[in-house]
C-alpha positions in Angstrom: 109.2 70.3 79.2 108.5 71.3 82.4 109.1 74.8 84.0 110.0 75.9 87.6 107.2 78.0 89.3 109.8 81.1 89.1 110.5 80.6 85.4 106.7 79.9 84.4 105.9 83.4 86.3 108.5 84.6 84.0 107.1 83.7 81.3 103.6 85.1 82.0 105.1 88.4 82.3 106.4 88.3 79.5 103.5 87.5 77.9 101.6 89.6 79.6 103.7 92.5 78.0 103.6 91.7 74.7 99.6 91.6 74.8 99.7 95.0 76.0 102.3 95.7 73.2 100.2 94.0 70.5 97.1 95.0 71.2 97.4 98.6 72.4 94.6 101.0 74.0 92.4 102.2 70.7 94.4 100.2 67.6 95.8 104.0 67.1 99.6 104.6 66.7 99.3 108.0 68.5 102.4 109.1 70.8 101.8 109.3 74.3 101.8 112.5 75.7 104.8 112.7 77.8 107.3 110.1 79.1 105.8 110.0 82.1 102.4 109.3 81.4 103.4 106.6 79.1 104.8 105.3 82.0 101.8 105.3 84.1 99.9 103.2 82.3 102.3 100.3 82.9 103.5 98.6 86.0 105.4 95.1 86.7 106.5 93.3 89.8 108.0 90.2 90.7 105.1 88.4 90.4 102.4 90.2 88.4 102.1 93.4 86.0 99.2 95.5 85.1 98.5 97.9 82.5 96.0 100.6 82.0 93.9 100.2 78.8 90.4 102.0 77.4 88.6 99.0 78.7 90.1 99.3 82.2 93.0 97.7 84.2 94.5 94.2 83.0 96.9 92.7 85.5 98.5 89.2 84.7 100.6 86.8 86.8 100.8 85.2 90.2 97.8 86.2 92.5 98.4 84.9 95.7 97.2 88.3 97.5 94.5 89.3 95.0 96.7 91.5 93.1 95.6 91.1 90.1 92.6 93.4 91.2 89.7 90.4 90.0 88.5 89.7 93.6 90.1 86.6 93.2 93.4 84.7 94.2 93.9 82.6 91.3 97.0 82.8 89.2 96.4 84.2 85.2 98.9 83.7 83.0 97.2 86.0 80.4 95.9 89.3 80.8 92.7 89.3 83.2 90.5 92.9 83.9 91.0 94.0 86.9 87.3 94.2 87.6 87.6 95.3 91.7 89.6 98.2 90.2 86.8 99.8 88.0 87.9 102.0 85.0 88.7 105.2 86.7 92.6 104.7 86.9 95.0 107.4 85.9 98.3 105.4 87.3 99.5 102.3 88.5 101.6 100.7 90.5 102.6 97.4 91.7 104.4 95.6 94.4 105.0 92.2 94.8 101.3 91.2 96.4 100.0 94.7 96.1 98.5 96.9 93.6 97.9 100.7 93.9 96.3 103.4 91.6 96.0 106.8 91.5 92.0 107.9 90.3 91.8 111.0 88.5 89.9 112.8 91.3 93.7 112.8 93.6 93.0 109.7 95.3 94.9 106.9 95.7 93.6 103.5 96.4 95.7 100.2 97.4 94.9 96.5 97.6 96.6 93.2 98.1 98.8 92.7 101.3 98.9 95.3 104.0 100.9 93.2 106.7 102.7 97.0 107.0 100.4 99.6 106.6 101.8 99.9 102.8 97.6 100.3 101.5 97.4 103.2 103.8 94.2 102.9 105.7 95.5 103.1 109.0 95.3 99.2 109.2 97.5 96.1 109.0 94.5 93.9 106.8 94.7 92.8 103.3 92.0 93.6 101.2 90.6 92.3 97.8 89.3 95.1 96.9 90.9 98.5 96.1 91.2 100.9 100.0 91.6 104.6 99.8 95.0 105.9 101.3 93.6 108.4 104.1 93.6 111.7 103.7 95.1 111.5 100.0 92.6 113.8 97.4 95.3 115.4 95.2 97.8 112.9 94.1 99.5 113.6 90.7 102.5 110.8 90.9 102.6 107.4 93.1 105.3 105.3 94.0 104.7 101.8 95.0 107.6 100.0 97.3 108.1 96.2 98.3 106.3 97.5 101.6 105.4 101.0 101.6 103.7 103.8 99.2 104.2 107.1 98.4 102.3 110.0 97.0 102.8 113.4 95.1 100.6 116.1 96.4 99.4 118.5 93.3 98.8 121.5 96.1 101.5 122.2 97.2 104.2 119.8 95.5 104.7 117.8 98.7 105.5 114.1 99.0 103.5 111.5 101.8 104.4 107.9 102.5 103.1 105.0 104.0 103.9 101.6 105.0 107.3 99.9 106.6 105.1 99.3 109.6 105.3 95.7 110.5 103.0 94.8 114.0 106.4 94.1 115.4 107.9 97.3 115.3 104.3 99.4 114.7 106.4 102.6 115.4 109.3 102.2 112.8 107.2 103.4 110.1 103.1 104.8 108.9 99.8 103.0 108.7 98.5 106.3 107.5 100.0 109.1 104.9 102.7 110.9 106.6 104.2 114.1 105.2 107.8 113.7 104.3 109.9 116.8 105.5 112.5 118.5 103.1 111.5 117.9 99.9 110.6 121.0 98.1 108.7 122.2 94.5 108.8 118.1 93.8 107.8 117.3 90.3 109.0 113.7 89.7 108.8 110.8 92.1 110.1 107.2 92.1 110.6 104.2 94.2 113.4 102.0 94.3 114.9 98.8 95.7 115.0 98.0 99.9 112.6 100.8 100.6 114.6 103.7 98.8 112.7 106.7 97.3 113.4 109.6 95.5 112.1 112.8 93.8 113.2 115.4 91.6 112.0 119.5 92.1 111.9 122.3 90.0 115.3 123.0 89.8 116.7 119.2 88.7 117.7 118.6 92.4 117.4 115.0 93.1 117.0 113.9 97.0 116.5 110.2 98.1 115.0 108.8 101.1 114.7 105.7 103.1 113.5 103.7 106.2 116.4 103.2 108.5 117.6 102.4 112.0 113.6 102.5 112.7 112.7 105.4 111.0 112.3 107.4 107.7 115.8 109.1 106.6 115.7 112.9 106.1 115.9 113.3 102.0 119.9 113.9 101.4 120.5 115.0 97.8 122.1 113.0 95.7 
């Protein structure tokens, strides 16, 4: 039987996910400690997934940008460590050719494709190997978009982005963190489809944001 490229993908994923379910971090049966570090520990794309285990980050799938975090552009269809990555990984995230994690220390590092600023650097290269967002030391919550990257700032509760920043329209969008206006005592952030993010405060207020018409949206609750 042969399988398309798209359904063989597929399939890896799959894969890939029941290995993490099967094997688990430490063979205990222990609850996580909250939904949303449960979470964190597992991220999946269109065209890869890692997970977060005592060993270090596995990723599995297509590898086309290095995403899978090995140094290397060759596909896996089983789980492979993400040895660029190291073990200090608290989150992940993934994008369709990127990968982003948040260390424990705050920071959060990117690698993969950066055609939009989306690793945060202030640059528009790819990268192999794992490049600190600028400026980010305090991250408690990432979010990873198709082309951009945001971050939850344990000071003071505030959000910054990244990304959407394509050399043809260089101002639309942020090569470097940019503090997001109007978005107050955050506690929960996500990303969503075409670019769309949004975060929840202290109070169970919900406001979303996006890039349009050239620029970031002010947050409108939802």
């Amino acid at each position: 039987m042969h399988l398309t490229s798209s359904k063989r993908y597929a399939r890896a994923l799959l894969c890939g996910l029941v290995l993490v379910a099967a094997c688990g971090d430490d063979g205990s049966n222990a609850a996580p400690a909250s939904k949303n570090e449960a979470l964190a520990k597992l991220a999946v794309s269109a065209s890869h997934g890692c997970a977060i285990r005592s060993a270090g980050l596995y990723c599995w799938g297509q590898n086309f940008a290095g995403q899978l975090g090995n140094g290397e552009t060759t596909d896996s269809t089983s789980a492979v460590l993400a040895s660029a990555v190291g073990k200090d990984v608290a989150e992940v995230g993934v994008a369709s050719a990127r990968g982003c994690v948040r260390r424990h220390s705050g920071s959060v590092e990117c690698w993969g494709t950066n055609d939009e600023g989306q690793i945060g650097d202030g640059t528009r290269s790819a990268s192999l190997q794992p490049v600190a967002a600028h400026g980010i030391d305090d991250a408690t919550q990432i979010a990873v978009g198709e082309a951009s990257t945001c971050a939850l700032h344990g000071r003071d509760q505030s959000v910054s982005c990244w990304g959407n920043s394509p050399e043809s329209a260089p101002d639309q969008g942020f090569t470097e963190p940019t503090n997001i206006d109007g978005l107050p005592d955050t506690v929960e952030l996500r990303a969503g489809s075409q670019g769309t993010y949004c975060a929840r405060d202290e109070s169970d207020d919900v406001r979303c944001w996006t890039l349009g018409n050239g620029a970031w949206t002010p947050p409108k609750e939802v």
